[in-house]
C-alpha positions as CSV (number, residue, x, y, z in Angstrom):
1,X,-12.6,-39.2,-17.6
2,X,-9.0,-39.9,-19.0
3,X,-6.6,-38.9,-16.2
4,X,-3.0,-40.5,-15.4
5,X,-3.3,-39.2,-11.8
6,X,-4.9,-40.7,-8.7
7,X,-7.3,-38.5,-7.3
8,X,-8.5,-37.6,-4.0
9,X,-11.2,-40.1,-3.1
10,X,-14.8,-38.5,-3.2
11,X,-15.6,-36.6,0.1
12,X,-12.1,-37.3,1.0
13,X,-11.6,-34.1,3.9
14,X,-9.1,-31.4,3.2
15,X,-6.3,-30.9,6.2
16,X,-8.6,-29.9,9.1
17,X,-5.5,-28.6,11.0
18,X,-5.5,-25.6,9.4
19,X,-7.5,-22.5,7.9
20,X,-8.3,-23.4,4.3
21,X,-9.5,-19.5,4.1
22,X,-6.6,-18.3,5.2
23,X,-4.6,-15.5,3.0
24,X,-1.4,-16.0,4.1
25,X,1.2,-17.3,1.4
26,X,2.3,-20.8,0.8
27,X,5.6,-20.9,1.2
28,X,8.3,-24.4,1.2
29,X,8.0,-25.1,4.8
30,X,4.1,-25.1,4.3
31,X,4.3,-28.3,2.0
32,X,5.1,-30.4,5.7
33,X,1.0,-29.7,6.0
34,X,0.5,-31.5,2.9
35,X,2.1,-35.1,3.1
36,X,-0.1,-37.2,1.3
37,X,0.8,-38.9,-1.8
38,X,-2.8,-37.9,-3.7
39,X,-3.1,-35.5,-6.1
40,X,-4.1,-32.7,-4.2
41,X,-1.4,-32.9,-2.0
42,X,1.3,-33.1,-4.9
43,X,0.1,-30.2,-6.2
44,X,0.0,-28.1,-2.9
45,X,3.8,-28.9,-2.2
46,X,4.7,-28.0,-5.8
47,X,2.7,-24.7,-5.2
48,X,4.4,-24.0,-1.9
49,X,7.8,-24.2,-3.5
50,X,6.6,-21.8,-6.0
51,X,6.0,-19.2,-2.4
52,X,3.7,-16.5,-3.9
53,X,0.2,-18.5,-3.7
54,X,-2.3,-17.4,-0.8
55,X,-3.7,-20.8,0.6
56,X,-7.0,-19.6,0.1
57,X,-6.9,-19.4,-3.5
58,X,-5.3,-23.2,-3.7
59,X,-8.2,-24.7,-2.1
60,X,-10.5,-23.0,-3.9
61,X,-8.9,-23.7,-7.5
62,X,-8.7,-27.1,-6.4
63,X,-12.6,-27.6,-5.3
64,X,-13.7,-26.0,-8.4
65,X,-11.3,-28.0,-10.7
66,X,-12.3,-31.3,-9.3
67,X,-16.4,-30.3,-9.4
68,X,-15.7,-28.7,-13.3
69,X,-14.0,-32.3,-14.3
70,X,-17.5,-34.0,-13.2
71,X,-19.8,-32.1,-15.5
72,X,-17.0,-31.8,-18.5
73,X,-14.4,-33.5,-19.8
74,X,-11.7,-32.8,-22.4
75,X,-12.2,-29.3,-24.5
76,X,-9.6,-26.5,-24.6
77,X,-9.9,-24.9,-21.2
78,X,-10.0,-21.3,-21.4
79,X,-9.9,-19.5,-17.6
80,X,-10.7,-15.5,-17.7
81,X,-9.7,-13.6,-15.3
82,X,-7.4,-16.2,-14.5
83,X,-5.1,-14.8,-11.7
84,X,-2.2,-16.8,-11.7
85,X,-3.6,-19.7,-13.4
86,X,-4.1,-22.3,-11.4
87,X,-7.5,-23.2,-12.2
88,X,-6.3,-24.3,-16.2
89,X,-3.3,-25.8,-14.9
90,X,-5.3,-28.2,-12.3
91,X,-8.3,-28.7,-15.2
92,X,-5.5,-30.1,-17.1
93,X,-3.8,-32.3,-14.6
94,X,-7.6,-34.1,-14.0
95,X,-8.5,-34.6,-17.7
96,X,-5.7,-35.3,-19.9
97,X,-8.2,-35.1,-22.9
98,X,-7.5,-31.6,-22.9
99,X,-5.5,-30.1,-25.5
100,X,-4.4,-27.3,-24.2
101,X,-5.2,-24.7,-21.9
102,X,-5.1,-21.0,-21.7
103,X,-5.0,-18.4,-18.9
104,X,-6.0,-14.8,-19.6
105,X,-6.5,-12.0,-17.7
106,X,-5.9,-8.4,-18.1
107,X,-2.8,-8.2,-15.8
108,X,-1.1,-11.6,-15.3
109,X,0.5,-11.5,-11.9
110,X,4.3,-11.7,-12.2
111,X,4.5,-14.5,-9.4
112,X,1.9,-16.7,-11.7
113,X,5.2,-18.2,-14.5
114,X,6.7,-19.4,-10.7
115,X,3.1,-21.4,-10.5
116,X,3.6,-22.6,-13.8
117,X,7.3,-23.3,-13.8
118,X,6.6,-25.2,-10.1
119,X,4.0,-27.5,-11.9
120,X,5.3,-28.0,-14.9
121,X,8.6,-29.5,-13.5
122,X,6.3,-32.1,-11.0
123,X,4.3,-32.5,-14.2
124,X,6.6,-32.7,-17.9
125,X,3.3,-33.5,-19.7
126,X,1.9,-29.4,-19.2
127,X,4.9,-27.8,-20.7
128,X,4.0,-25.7,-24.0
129,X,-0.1,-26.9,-23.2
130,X,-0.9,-24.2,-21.0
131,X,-0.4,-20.4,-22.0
132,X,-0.6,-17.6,-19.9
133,X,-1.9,-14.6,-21.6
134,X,-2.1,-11.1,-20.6
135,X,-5.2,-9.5,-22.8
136,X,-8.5,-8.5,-22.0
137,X,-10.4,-11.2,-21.9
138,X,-12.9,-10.0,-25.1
139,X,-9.6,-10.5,-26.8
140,X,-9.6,-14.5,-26.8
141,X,-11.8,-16.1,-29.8
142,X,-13.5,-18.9,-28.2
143,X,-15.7,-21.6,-29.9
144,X,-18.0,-24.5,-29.4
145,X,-15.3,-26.6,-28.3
146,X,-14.2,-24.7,-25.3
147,X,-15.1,-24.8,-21.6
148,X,-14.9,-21.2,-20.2
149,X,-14.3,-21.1,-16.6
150,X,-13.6,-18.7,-13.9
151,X,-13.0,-18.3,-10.5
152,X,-14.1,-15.2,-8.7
153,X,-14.3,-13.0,-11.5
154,X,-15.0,-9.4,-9.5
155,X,-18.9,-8.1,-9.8
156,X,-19.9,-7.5,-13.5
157,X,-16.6,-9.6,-15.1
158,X,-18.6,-12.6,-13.9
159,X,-21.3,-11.8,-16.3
160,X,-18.6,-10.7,-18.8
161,X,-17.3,-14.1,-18.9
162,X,-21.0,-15.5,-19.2
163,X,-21.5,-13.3,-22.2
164,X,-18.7,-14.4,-24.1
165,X,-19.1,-18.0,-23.4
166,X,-23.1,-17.6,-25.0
167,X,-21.9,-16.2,-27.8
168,X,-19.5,-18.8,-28.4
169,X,-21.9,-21.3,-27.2
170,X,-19.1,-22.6,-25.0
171,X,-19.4,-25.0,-22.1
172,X,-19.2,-22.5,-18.8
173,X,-18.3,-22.6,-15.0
174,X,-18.6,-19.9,-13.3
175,X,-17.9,-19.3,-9.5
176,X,-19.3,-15.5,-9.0
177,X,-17.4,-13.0,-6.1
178,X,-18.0,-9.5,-5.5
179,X,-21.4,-8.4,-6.7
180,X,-21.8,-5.3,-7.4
181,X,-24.7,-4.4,-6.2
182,X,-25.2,-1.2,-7.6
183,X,-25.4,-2.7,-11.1
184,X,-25.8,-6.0,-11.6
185,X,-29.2,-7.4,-12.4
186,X,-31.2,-8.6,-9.5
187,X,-34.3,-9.6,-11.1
188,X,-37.0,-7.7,-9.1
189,X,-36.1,-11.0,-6.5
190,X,-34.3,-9.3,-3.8
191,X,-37.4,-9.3,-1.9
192,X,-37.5,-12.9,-1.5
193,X,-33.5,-13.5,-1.6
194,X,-30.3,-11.7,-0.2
195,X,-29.3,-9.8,-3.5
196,X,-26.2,-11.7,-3.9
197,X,-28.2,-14.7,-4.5
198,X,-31.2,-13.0,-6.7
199,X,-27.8,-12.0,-9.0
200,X,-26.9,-15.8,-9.3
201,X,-30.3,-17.2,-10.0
202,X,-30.5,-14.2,-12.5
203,X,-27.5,-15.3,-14.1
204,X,-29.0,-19.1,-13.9
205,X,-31.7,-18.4,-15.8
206,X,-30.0,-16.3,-18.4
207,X,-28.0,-19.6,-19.4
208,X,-31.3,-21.4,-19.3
209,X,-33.5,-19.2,-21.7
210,X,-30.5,-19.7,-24.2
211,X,-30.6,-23.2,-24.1
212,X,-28.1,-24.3,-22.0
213,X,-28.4,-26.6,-18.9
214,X,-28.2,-25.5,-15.8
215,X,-26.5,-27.1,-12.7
216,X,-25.7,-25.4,-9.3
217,X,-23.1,-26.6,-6.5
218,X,-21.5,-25.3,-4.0
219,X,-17.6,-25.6,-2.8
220,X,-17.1,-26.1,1.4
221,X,-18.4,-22.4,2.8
222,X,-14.9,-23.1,5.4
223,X,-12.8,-21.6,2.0
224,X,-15.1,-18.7,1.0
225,X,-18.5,-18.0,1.9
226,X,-19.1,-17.2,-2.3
227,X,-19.1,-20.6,-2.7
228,X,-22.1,-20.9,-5.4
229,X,-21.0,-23.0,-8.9
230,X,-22.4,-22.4,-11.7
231,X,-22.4,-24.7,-14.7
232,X,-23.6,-24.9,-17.9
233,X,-23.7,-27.1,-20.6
234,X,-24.4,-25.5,-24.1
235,X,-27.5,-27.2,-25.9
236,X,-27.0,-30.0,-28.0
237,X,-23.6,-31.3,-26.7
C-alpha cells in the first residue's frame, strides 16, 4: 500500500489517559493529549485546531480508516453519509493510490470545510482531491472502481449504502449504528442472537449471495459499543 506517511505501528494503544468515547469537542488545547509524531497523532492536532470535532468520532474514523486500508487499496473513495468527512479524508492520507475522494451526505455540517481546511493545510497533497457534497446519497453514480464506505450510517441508511454499492458492484465497508428495529431485516435469527447482531449477519449474507466476499472486524468496544465492520470485496476483483 502506497502511502508517504508513517503509520501507527500495528496494535500500537491509543492515549489511555483519556475517554476515546467521549463527546466532548476537540478543541486547540486538546492537541497537548496528542504529542506523538505518528500519523494519528498529526492528524488529531490538525483536527483540534479545526475545534468542532467530538473525540469520539476521531477515533472512530481513524480505526475504521486504518482496518479499510488493509482490505483495499487505491479506488475513488466515496463515504455516504459522511458527516463531516473525515473518514475520505484519512482513507486518503493512508493510500495515496487514491484519486480522489468524495464526501456526501444529505446535510453537510457547516463545521466539516474547517476539518478539511485544518487537514489540507498539514497535508498540501488533498487540496482539490477530496469534495464535500451535500446530495442525497442516491444522487452519486458510483462504479466498479469505487470503495463505498460509511461510518454509522443511522438504521436503514446502512442498508441504503449496501444497496447502492451492489448495484455498482463497488468494494464496501460498512460500520452499522442505530438499528431500527422496527424495520430492518432480522432474518427469523433473533432467537439465537441479540437483534442488532441477527441485522448484521443478515446484511453479511446479503453481500455473500451476490458474490461478494465477506470479512467481519471489530474496532476497540472502549470508542463505541457498535463496533462491528463489515467489508466486502465485489467478485472478481
Amino acid at each position: 500500500m502506497a502511502t508517504s506517511e508513517p503509520r501507527q505501528s500495528s496494535g500500537a494503544g491509543l492515549p489511555r489517559h483519556h475517554n476515546p468515547a467521549s463527546k466532548n469537542k476537540l478543541v486547540p488545547n486538546s492537541a497537548l493529549n496528542f504529542p506523538g509524531q505518528d500519523l494519528f497523532s498529526r492528524v488529531a492536532r490538525a483536527v483540534c485546531e479545526a475545534e468542532c470535532l467530538p473525540r469520539k468520532e476521531l477515533y472512530e474514523s481513524w480505526e475504521v480508516a486504518r482496518r479499510v486500508r488493509r482490505r483495499f487499496s487505491g479506488r475513488r473513495v466515496v463515504d455516504l453519509a459522511a458527516g463531516h468527512g473525515l473518514l475520505a479524508h484519512l482513507l486518503l492520507l493512508l493510500d495515496d493510490r487514491s484519486p480522489q475522494a468524495l464526501a456526501v451526505d444529505v446535510r453537510i455540517p457547516a463545521s466539516a470545510r474547517r476539518v478539511s481546511a485544518a487537514l489540507c493545510a498539514r497535508w498540501p497533497r488533498l487540496r482539490d482531491r477530496v469534495q464535500l457534497l451535500e446530495a442525497p446519497i442516491e444522487s452519486v453514480e458510483l462504479g466498479p472502481d469505487d470503495l463505498v464506505v460509511s461510518a454509522h450510517a443511522c438504521g436503514q441508511l446502512t442498508d441504503r449504502v449496501l444497496d447502492l454499492a451492489l448495484a455498482a458492484r463497488a468494494a464496501v465497508a460498512v460500520l452499522p449504528c442505530c438499528h431500527g428495529f422496527s424495520r430492518g431485516d432480522r432474518g427469523g435469527l433473533e432467537g439465537w442472537l441479540d437483534p442488532a447482531l441477527a441485522m448484521d449477519v443478515v446484511r453479511a449474507d446479503r453481500l455473500r449471495r451476490a458474490g461478494y466476499r465477506v470479512h467481519t472486524q471489530l474496532i476497540p468496544a472502549e470508542i463505541t459499543p457498535k463496533n462491528r465492520l463489515l467489508f466486502g470485496h465485489p467478485p472478481g476483483r
